[in-house]
C-alpha positions in Angstrom: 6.9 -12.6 -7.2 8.6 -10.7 -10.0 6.1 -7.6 -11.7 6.6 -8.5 -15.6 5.7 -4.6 -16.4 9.2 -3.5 -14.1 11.1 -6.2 -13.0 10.2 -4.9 -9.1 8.3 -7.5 -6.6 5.0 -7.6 -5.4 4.9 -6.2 -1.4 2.1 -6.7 0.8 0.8 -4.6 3.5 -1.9 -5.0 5.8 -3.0 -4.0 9.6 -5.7 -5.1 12.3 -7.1 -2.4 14.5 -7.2 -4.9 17.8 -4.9 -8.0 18.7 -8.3 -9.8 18.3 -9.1 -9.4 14.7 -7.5 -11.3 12.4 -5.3 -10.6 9.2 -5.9 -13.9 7.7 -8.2 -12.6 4.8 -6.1 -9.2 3.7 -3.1 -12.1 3.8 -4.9 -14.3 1.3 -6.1 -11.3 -0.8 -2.3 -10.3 -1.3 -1.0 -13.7 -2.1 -3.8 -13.8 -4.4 -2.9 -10.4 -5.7 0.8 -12.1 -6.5 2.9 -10.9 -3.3 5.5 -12.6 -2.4 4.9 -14.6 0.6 8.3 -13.7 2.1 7.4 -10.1 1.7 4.2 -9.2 3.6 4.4 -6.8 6.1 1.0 -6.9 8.8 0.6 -4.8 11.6 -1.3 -6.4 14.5 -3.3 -4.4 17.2 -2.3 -1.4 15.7 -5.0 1.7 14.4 -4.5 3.7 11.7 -4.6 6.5 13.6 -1.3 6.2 15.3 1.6 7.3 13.9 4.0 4.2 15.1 2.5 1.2 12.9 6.3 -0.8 12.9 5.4 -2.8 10.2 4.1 0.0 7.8 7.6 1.6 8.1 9.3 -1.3 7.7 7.6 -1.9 4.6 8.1 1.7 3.5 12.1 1.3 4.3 11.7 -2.0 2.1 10.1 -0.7 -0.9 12.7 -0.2 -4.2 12.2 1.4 -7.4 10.4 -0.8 -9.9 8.1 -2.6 -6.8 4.7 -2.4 -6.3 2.7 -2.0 -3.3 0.0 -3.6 -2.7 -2.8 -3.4 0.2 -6.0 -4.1 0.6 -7.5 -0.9 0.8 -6.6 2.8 1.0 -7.2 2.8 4.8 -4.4 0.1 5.8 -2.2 2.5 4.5 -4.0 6.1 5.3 -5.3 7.8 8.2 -6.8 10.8 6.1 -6.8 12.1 2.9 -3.9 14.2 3.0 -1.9 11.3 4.4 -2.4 9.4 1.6 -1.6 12.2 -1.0 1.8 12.3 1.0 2.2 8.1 0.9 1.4 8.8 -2.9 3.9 11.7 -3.5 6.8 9.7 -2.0 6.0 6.1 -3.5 5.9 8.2 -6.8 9.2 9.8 -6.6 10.6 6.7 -5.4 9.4 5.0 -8.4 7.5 2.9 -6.5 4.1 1.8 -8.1 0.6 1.3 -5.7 -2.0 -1.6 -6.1 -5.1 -1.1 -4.0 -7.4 -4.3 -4.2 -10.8 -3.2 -2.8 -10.7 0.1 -4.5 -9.4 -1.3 -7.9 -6.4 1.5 -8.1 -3.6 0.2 -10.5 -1.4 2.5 -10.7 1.1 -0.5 -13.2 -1.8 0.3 -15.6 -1.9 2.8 -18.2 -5.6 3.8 -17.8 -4.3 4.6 -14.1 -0.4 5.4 -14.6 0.7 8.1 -12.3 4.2 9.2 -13.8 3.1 11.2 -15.7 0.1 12.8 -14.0 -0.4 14.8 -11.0 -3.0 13.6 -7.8 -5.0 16.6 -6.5 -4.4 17.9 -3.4 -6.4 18.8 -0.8 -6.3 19.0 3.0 -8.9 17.1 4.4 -11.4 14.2 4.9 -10.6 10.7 6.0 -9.8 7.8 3.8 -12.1 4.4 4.2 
């Protein structure tokens, strides 16, 4: 699905900690949130702890200028704060906006636009 504010598409992201659980509801959430069906990427049985999530980096090697990522929340995509101050940093300077659902983070929105405004950093904590 097209994003009227850049022309980019809507990508999906999600991830199950164990083969067991299932990623049916962060799936539904992101169609509802307007990804594109043919353009989810879920990682199965695979923690956020890990480096290797195959389905992470192949969304990341995806991504274009003008998309928008979209996940459910900051930890499918984070394993601690300053991990997701780097994901943030290099979606930025790719041009690449963020959509975090549970969290309400918007970054196609101007109350939350982030070209033009620096994130924080800091070193520590883990993101849930």
């Amino acid at each position: 699905m097209t994003n009227p504010h850049n022309g980019g598409h809507r990508i999906g992201y999600g991830r199950v900690s164990t083969r067991d659980q299932n990623p049916d509801s962060q799936r539904d959430a992101l169609l509802a949130a307007g990804c594109d069906p043919d353009h989810l990427f879920i990682d199965h049985g695979v923690t956020g702890k890990l480096a290797k999530r195959p389905q992470w980096d192949a969304c990341l090697n995806y991504l274009r200028s003008g998309d928008v990522l979209v996940i459910t929340r900051l930890s499918r995509a984070a394993r601690s704060l300053r991990n997701l101050l780097d994901v943030v940093d290099q979606l930025r300077e790719r041009g690449i906006d963020l959509v975090v659902l549970k969290q309400r983070v918007d970054t196609t929105t101007p109350a939350f636009g982030w070209r033009s405004t620096s994130w924080p950093r800091s070193t520590s904590s883990s993101v849930s």
